[in-house]
C-alpha positions in Angstrom: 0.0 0.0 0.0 2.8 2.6 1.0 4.8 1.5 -2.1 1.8 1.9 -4.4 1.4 5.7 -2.9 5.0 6.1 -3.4 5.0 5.0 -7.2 1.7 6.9 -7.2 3.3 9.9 -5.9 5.9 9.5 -8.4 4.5 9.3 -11.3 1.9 12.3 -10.3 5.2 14.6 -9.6 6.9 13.1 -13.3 3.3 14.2 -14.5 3.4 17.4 -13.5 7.4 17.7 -14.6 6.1 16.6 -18.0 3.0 19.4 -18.0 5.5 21.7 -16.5 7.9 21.1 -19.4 5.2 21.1 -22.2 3.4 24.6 -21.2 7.1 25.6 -21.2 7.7 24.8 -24.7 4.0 26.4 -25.3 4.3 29.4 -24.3 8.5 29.6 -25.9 6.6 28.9 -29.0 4.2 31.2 -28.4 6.3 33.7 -28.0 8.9 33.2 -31.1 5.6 33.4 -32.8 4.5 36.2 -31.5 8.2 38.2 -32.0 8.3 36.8 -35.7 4.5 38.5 -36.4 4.9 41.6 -34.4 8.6 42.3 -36.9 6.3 41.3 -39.8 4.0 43.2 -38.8 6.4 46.4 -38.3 8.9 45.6 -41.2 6.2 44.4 -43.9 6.8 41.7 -46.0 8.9 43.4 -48.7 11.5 41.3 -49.3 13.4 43.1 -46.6 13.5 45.9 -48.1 12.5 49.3 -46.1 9.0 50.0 -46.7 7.6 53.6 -45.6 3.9 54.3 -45.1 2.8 57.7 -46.6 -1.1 59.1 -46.2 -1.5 61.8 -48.1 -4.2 64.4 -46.7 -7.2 65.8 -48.0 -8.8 69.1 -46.9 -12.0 68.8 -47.9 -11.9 69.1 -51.5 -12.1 64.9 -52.0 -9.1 65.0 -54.3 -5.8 63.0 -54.1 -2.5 64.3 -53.9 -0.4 64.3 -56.6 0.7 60.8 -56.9 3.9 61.1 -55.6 3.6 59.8 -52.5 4.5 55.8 -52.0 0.9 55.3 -50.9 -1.6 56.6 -53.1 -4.8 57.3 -50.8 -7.7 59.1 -51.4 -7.8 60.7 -47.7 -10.6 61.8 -46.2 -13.1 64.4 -47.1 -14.4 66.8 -44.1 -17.8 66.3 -45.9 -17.9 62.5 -46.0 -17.9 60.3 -43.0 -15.6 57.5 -44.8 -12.9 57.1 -46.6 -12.0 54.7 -49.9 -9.3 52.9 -50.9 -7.7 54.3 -54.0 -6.2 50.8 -55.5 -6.1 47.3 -55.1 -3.2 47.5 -52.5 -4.1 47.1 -49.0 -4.9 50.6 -47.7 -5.4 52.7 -44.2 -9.0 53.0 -44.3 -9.9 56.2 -41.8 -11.5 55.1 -38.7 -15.2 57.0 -38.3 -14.9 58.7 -35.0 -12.0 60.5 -33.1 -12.4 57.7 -30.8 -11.6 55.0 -33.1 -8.1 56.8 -33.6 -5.5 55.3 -31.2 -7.5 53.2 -29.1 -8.0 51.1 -31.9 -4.3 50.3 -33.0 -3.9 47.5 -30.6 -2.0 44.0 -30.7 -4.6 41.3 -32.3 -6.2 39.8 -29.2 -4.8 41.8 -27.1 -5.8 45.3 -25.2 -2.1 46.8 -25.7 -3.1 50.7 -26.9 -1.1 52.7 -29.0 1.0 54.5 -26.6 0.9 51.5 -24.5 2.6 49.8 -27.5 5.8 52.8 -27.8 5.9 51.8 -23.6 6.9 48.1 -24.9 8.8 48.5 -27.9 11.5 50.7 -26.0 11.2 48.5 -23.1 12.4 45.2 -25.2 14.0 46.7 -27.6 16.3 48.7 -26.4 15.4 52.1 -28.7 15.0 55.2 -28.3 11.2 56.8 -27.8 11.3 58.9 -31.6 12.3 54.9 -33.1 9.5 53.7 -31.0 6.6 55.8 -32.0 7.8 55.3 -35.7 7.5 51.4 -35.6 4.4 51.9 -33.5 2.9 54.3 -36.7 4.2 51.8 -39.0 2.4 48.8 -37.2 -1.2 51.2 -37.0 -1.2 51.6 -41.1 -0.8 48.0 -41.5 -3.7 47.4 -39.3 -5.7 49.8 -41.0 -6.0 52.7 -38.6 -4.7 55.8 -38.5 -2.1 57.0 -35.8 -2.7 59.4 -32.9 0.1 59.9 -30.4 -1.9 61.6 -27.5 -4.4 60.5 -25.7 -7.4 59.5 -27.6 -9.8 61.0 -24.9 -7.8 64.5 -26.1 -7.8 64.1 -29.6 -9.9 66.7 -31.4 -13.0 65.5 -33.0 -12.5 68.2 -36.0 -9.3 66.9 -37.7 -11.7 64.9 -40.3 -10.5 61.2 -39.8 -6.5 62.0 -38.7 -4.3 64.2 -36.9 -1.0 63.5 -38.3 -0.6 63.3 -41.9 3.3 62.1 -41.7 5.3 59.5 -40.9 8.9 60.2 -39.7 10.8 57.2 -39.9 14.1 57.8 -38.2 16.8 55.3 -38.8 17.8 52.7 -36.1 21.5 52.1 -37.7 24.0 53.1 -36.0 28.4 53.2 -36.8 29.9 50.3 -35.6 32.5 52.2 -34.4 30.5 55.2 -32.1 32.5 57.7 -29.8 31.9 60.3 -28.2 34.3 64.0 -27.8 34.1 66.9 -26.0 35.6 69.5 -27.9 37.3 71.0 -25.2 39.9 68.2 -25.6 40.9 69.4 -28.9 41.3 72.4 -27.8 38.4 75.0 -27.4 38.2 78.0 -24.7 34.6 79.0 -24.0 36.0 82.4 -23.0 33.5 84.0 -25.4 36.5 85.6 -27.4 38.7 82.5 -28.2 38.1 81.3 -32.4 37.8 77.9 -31.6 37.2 76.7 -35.4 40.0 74.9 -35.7 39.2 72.6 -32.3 35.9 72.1 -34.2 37.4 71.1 -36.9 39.8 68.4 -35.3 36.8 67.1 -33.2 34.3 66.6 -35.4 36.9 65.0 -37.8 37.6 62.3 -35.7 34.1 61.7 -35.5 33.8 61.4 -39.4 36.9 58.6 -38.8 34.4 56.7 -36.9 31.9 56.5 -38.8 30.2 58.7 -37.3 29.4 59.9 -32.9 28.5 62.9 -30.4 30.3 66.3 -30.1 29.9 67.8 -26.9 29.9 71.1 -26.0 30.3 71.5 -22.6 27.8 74.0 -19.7 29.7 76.8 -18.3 31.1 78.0 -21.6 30.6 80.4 -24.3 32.4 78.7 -27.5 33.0 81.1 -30.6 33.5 79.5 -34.1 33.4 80.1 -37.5 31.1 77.7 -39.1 31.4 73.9 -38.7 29.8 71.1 -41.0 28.6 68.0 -39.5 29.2 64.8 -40.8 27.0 61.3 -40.8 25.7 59.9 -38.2 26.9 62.4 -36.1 24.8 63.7 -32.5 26.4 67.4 -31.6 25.0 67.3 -28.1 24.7 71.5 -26.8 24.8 72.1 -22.8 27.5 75.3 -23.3 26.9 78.0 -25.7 27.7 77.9 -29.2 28.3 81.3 -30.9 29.2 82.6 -34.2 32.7 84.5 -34.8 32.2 88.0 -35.3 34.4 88.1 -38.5 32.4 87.8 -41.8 35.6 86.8 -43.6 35.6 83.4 -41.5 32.6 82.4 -43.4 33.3 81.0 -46.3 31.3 81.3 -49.7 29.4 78.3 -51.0 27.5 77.6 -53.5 24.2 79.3 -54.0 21.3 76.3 -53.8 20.0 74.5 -56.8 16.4 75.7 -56.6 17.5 79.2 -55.5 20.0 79.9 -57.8 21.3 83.2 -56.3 21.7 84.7 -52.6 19.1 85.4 -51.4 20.1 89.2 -49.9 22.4 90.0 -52.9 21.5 88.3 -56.1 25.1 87.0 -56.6 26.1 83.1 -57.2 27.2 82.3 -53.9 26.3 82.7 -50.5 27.8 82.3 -47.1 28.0 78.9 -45.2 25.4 78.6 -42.1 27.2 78.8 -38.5 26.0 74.9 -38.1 25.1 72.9 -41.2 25.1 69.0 -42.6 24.8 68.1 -46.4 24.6 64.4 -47.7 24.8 63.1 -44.4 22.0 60.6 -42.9 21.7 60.4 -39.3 21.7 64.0 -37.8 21.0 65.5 -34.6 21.8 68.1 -32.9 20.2 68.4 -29.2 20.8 69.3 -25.7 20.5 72.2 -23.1 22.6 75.1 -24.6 22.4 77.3 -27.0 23.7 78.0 -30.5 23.8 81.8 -31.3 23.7 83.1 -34.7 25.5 86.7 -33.4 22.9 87.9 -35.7 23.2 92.1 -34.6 26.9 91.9 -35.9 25.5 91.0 -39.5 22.6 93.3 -39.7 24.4 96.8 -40.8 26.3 95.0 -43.4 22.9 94.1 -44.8 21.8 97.7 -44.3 24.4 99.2 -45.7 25.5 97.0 -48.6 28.8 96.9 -46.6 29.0 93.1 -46.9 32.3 91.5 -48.2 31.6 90.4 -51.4 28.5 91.2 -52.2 27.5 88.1 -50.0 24.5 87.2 -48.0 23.6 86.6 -44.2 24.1 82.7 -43.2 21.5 81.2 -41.1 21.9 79.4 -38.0 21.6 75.9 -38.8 21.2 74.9 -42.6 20.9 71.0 -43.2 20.9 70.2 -46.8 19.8 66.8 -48.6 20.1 64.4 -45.7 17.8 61.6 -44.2 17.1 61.5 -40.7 17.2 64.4 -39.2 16.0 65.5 -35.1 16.6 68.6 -33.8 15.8 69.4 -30.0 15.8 70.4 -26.7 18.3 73.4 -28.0 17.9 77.1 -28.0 18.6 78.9 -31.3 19.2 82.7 -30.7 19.8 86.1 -32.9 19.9 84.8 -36.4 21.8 87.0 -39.3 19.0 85.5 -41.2 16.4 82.5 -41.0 16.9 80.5 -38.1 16.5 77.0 -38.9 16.6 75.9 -42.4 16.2 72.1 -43.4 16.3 71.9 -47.1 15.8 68.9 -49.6 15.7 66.6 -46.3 13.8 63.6 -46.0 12.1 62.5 -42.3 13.1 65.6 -40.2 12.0 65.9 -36.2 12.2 69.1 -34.9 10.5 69.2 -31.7 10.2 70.7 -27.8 13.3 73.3 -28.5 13.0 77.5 -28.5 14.0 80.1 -31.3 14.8 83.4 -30.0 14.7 85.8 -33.0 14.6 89.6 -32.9 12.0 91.8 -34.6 12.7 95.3 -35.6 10.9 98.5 -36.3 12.4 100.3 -39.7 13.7 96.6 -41.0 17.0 96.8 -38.9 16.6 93.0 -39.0 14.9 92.0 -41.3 14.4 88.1 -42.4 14.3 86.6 -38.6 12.3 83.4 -39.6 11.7 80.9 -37.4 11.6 77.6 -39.3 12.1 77.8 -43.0 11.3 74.3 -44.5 12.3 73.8 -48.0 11.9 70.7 -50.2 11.6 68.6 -47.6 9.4 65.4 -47.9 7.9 64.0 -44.0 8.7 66.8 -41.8 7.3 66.5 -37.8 7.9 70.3 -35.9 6.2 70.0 -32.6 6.0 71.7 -28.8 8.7 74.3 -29.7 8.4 78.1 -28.4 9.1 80.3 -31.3 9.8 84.4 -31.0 11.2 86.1 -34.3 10.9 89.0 -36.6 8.9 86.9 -39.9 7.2 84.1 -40.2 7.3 81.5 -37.5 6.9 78.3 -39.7 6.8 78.5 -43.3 7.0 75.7 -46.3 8.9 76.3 -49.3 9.7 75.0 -52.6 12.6 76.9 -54.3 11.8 80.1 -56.9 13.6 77.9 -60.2 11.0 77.0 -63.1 10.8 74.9 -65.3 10.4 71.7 -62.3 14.1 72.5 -61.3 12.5 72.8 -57.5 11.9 69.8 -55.7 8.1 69.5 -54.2 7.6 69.9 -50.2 5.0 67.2 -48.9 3.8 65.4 -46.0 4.6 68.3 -43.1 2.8 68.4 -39.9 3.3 71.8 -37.8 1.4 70.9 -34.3 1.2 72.4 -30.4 3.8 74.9 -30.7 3.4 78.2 -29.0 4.5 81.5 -30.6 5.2 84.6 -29.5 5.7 87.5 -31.6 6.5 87.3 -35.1 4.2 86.4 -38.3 2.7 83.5 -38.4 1.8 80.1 -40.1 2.6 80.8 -44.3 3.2 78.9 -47.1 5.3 80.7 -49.8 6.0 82.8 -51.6 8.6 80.3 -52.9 6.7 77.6 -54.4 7.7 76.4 -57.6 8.4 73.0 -57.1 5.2 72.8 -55.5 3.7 72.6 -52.0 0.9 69.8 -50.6 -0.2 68.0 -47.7 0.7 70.0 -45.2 -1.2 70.5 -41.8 -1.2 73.2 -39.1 -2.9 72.0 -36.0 -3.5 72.9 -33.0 -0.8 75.7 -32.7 -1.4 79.3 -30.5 0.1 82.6 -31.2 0.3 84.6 -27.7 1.7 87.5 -28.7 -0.7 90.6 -27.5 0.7 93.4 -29.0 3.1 94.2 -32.4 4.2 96.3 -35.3 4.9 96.1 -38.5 3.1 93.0 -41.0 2.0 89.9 -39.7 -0.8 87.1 -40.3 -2.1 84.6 -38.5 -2.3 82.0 -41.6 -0.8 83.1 -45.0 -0.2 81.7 -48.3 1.8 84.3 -50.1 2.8 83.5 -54.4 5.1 85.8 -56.0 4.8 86.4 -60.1 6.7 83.9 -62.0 7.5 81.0 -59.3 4.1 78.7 -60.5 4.8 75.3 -58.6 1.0 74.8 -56.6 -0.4 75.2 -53.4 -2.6 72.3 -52.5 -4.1 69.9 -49.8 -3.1 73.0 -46.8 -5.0 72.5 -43.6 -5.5 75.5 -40.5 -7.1 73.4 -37.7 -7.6 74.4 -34.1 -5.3 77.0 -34.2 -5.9 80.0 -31.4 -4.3 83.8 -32.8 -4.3 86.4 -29.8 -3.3 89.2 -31.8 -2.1 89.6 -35.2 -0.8 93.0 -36.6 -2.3 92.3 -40.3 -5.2 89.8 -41.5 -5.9 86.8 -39.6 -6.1 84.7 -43.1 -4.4 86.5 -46.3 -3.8 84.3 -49.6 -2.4 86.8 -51.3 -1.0 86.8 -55.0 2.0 88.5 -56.3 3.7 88.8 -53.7 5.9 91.4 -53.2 6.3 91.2 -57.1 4.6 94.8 -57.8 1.4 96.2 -59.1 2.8 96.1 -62.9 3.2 92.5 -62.1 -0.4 91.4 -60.7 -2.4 90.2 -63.4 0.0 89.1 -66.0 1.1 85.5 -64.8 -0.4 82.5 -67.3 -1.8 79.4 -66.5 1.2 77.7 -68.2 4.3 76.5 -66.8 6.4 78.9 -68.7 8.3 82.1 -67.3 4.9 83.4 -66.2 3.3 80.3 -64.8 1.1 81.1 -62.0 0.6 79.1 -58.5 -2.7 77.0 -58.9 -4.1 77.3 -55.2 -6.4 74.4 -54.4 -8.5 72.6 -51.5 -7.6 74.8 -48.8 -9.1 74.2 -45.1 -9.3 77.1 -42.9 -11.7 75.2 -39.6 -12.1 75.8 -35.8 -9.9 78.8 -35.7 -9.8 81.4 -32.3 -8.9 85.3 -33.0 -9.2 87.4 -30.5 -8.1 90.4 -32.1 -6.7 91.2 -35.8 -6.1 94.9 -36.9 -7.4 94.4 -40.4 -9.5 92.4 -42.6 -9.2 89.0 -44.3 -8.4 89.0 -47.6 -8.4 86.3 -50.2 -6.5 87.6 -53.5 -5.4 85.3 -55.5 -4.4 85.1 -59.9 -7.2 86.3 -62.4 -5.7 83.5 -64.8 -5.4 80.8 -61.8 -8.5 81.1 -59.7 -8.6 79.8 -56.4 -10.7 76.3 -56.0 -11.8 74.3 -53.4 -11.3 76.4 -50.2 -13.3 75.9 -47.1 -14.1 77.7 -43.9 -15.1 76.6 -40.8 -15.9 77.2 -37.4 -14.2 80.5 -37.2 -14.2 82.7 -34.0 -13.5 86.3 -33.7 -13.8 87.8 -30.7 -13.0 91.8 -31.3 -13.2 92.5 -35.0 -11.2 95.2 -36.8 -11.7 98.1 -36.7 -13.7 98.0 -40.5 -17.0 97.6 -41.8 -18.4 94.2 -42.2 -18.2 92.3 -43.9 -14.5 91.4 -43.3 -13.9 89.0 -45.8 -13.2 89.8 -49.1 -12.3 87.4 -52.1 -10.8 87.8 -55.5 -10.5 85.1 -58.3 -12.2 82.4 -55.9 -13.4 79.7 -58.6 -15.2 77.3 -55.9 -15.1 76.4 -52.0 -17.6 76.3 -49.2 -18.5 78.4 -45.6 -19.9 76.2 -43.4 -22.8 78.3 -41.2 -25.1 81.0 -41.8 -23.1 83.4 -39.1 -19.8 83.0 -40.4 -21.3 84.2 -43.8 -22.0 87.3 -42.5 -18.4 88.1 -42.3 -17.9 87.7 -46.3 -18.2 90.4 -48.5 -20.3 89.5 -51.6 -17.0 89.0 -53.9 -17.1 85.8 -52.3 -20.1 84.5 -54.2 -18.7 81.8 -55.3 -18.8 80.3 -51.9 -21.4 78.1 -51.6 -23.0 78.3 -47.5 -23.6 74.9 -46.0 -25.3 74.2 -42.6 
């Protein structure tokens, strides 16, 4: 009986081993299975090959983009409550409610959320959070959703279907062989009088040995230099100060951009090198604490004065020219010569939670203080960064060239940044290579007092640049006080009165900038000191533009109605009381419910 129990025992305990073992080798199984499907699911089944997930962005117009984004989507219309597939590939389809947005992008079977999913990829593997919320986008397109960072209890019910119409898909690689150097080790004083270009130099050459690395520039320290180029895969990390030379000699004359063709202050073929700049190389950021000073009030009189050496232009603070990969944060950015921040012909730029500092002048004493210029650039993220200059705050560009020489800007998303004075959110004027699917959301300008111009959304075309403006969104964006129009789409730009009229629909040396499907919704202005004018080419007429939801709380001081239109071929005003505020040239806006 006792020896039974024992054997009994036994084989119970070998029983359980056995079940032990097998749930073991279950759930191993399990999760290979599950590792392999979630880097399917992320990677897509392209023959390994990189695969990037574009959704272009409609306004409300219900037309596509131009085809030349990898997906080809018909995105959503404001005025529809689904969206359709535009091929036989497998598609996003738009959910139908703001709460189908993240909350829906989960694992199958499984109640991981979106930004419960960016938690888990960093966790187990070992990336950083901008590489995380990329993979987590690429995962929601492939389950057919569309991707919401924030809180889906936050997101705004008015975006139409999506609140992001870009992907930024930073690259994971990184050198093999990744150092990091302070450049006070080669050499550099931050005395704030020391040249220390040539410890620059030295440092940020060893780096290019590398393969690539950081450069660190130290707190405590103000570190003059004449300007340096970054190479691949490099990280200059800011805590100290980084400040231009006050020599314009020390910067050395380039070559004028491909799409501009000339500088851009005195019409001659080359131009000076930005203080900070990259070209050609993938894999660039530049972050940290510190600040990087443009010593901007040392440039100005030679502007004023056609004093300059040379004949040649003002260089910007940080120009980054034709690379892939690009973040820029955390940094302050201070007294530019000219724009501040110039990303141009980039692909999958990151600018987020940094601070321009940018003066603005009475009597154009310095004049060109832009913010964040972005130029033939293709998936371009700017987002909770404070912004103070003497122009615009954001604007998108396409080069001035003809004749398709300009490279298209598409796919830019300009969210929840604050900014103080300055002029706004603009396209333009330069536009020739054409300018689509871009969307400002959710963005406030505090300033409460000004001078000079300034809008709260522009789209400004000059005579001759054609290229088009198309597939532009304004949503949810709050304007305390603007020193001009609140919204201005003004042709002829700057080009003259003799100029006005006489662009042709062609794309010759008088091609005009077709404007279409243009979304103006849920904007807040408390005060503007002039009216709203929509002027745009007697041979190019507006189409397609649409206003929403629009607020003013203290008119200008003029005569309703406020609104006045000029060439507008088609579009719609949503609500009987905004229509009171356009004047009767608008006729050819059509008043819906």
């Amino acid at each position: 009986m006792g020896k039974s129990s024992l054997n009994n025992g036994r084989n119970n305990s070998q029983a359980r081993k056995k079940k032990r073992i097998s749930l073991t080798c279950v759930f191993a199984v399990i999760a290979v299975t599950y590792s392999l499907f979630i880097n399917l699911v992320i990677v897509g089944f392209d023959g390994g090959k990189k695969e990037t997930f574009l959704v272009g962005f409609d306004n409300g117009g219900g037309k596509e983009n131009d085809g030349s984004a990898p997906l080809k989507l018909r995105p959503r219309n404001n005025a529809q409550d689904n969206m359709k597939a535009q091929s036989q590939q497998s598609q996003p389809i738009s959910p139908n409610t703001p709460d189908d947005f993240c909350g829906s992008c989960k694992f199958r079977d499984t109640d991981f959320s979106c930004t419960e999913r960016i938690d888990w990829v960093i966790k187990n593997k070992k990336i950083i959070m901008k590489e995380a919320i990329m993979e987590n986008l690429k995962y929601c397109l492939k389950e057919g959703v569309q991707y919401v960072e924030t809180d889906n209890s936050k997101t705004s019910s008015s975006l139409g279907g999506r609140k992001n119409n870009v992907e930024v898909a930073m690259s994971t690689s990184t050198p093999m062989n990744w150092i990091m150097v302070d450049v006070t080790e080669y050499g550099a004083i931050g005395d704030n009088n020391t040249d220390n270009t040539d410890a620059f130099h030295a440092a940020i050459e060893e780096l290019n040995k590398a393969g690539g690395g950081e450069l660190l520039v130290p707190s405590g320290g103000v570190y003059q230099t004449a300007p340096i180029t970054l190479g691949p895969h490099t990280t200059l990390t800011v805590h100290g100060t980084i400040r231009g030379v006050a020599d314009q000699h020390k910067f050395p004359a380039i070559d004028p951009l491909p799409s501009f063709g000339r500088d851009a202050d005195f019409r001659v073929k080359r131009r000076r090198q930005a203080l900070v700049s990259a070209r050609h190389a993938p894999n660039i950021t530049i972050r940290g604490d510190g600040v990087i000073d443009g010593a901007g009030w040392y440039w100005y009189p030679f502007f004023l004065n056609h004093t300059a050496a040379n004949y040649l232009g003002r260089p910007h603070i940080i120009e980054i020219e034709n690379c892939t990969g690009v973040e820029i944060t955390g940094v302050t950015l201070r007294d530019p010569a000219f724009w501040t921040l110039h990303p141009v012909y980039c692909t999958d730029v990151y600018i987020h939670h940094m601070t321009i500092d940018a003066p603005m002048c009475r009597n154009y004493r310095c004049p060109n203080t832009d913010g964040i210029d972005i130029h033939s650039c293709q998936n371009v993220l700017v987002e909770y960064n404070t912004i103070e200059c003497g122009d615009d705050h954001v604007t998108i560009l396409a080069g001035k060239l003809r004749h398709n020489r300009s490279p298209p800007t598409r796919n830019v998303t300009v969210q929840h940044n604050i900014l103080g004075r300055g002029m706004g959110l603009a396209i333009g004027s330069s536009t020739s290579g054409g300018v689509s699917d871009v969307l400002y959301y959710n963005n406030t300008m505090t300033q409460i007092s000004g001078f000079g111009q300034g809008q709260g959304a522009h789209i400004k075309m000059r005579m001759r640049y054609g290229g088009y403006v198309k597939n532009i969104s304004w949503i949810d964006n709050t304007f305390y006080y603007v020193n001009g129009p609140a919204v201005e789409i003004n042709s002829g730009y700057q080009s003259g009165s003799s100029w006005k009229r006489t662009c042709t629909n062609s794309t010759g040396d008088l091609a005009c900038t077709e404007v279409d499907n243009i979304t103006i919704k849920n904007m807040v202005v408390h005060k503007a000191r002039s009216g709203w004018h929509v002027d745009c080419f007697e041979n190019a007429p507006c189409t397609n533009l649409h206003f929403e939801n629009i607020t003013i709380l203290e008119e200008p001081k003029t005569k309703k109605p406020i609104m006045k239109c000029g060439n507008v071929a088609s579009g719609t005003v949503v609500g009987s009381d905004l229509r009171e505020i356009f004047d009767e040239s608008c006729a050819s806006l059509v008043t819906l419910p």
